[in-house]
ZAFIKE-273703 format. One record per residue (C-alpha): residue number from 1; residue in three letters; x, y, z. Coordinates in Angstrom, 3 decimals, always signed. Example, Ala and Ser with C-alpha at 12.3 -4.5 7.8 and 13.67 -1.06 7.14 Angstrom:
BEGIN
[1,"ALA",[+12.300,-4.500,+7.800]]
[2,"SER",[+13.670,-1.060,+7.140]]
END
This chain:
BEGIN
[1,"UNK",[-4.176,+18.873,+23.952]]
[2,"UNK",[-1.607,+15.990,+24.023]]
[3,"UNK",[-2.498,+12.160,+24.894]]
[4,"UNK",[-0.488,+10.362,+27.205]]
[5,"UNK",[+1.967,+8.146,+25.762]]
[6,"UNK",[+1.174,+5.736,+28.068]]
[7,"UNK",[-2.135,+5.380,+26.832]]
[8,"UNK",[-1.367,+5.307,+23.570]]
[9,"UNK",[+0.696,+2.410,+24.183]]
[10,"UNK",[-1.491,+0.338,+25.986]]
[11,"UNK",[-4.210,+1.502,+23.641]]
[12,"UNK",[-1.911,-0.249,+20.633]]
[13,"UNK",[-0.835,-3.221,+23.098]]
[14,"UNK",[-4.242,-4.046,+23.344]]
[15,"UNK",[-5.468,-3.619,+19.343]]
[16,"UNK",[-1.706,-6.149,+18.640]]
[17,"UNK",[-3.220,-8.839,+21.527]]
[18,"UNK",[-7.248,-8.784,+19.637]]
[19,"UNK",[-5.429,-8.896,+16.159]]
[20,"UNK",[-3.152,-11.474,+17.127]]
[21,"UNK",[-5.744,-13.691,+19.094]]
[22,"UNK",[-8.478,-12.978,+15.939]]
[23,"UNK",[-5.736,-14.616,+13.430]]
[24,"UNK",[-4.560,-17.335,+16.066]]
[25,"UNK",[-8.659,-18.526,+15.941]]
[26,"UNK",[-8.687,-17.967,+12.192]]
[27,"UNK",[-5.360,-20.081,+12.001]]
[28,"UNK",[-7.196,-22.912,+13.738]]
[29,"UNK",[-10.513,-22.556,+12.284]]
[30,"UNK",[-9.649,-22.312,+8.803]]
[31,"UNK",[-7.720,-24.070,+5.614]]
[32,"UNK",[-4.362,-24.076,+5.224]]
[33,"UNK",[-4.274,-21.639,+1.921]]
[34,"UNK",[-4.446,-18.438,+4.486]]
[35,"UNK",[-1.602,-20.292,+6.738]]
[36,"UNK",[+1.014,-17.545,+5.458]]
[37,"UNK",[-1.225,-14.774,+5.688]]
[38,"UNK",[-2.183,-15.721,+9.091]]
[39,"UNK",[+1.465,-16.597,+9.716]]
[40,"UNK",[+2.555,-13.030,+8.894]]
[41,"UNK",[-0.173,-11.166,+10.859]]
[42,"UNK",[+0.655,-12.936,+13.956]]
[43,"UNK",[+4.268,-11.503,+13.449]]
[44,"UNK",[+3.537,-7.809,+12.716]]
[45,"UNK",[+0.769,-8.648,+15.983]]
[46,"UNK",[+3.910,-9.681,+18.284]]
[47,"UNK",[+6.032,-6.871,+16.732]]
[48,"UNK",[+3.495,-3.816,+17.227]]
[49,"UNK",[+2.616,-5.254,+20.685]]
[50,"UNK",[+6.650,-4.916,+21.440]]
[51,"UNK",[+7.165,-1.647,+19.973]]
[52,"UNK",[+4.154,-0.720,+22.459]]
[53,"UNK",[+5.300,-2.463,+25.359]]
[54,"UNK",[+8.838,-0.554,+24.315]]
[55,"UNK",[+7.159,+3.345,+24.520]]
[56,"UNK",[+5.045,+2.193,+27.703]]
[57,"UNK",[+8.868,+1.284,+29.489]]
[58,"UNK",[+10.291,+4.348,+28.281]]
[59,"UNK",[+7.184,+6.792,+29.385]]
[60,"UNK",[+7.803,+4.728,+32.535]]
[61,"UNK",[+11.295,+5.525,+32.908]]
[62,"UNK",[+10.666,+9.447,+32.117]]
[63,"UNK",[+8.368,+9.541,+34.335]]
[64,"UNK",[+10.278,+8.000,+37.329]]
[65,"UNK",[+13.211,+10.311,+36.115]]
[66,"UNK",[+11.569,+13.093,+36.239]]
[67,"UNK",[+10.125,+12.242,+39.556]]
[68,"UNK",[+13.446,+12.263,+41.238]]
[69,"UNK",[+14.641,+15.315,+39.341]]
[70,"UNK",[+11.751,+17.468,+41.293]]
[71,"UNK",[+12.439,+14.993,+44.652]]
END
């Protein structure tokens, strides 16, 4: 059985927007000792949402490849 990639991507796209939005509130809500640890989560947030965003263009572009190959 394989798992579209596209679902996998927006499956991870989604997880990198809750994590990121979950340390943003922490962030505001909290002291400033976790500021670098909330600081660095946010990154690798942004960064895994990209890489996501990255395989969901890709699958796209197969796809529409693909499409015109059997047009």
């Amino acid at each position: 059985m394989t798992i579209p990639p596209l679902s996998i991507a927006a499956a991870g796209m989604q997880n990198a927007a809750n994590r990121f939005e979950a340390s943003a509130r922490r962030t505001a809500t909290g002291t400033l000792d976790n500021l670098a640890v909330e600081a660095v989560e946010q990154i690798r947030a942004r960064q895994d949402f990209s890489a996501n965003a990255a395989v969901a263009r890709t699958a796209d572009e197969m796809t529409g490849t693909l499409l015109d190959i059997l047009v």
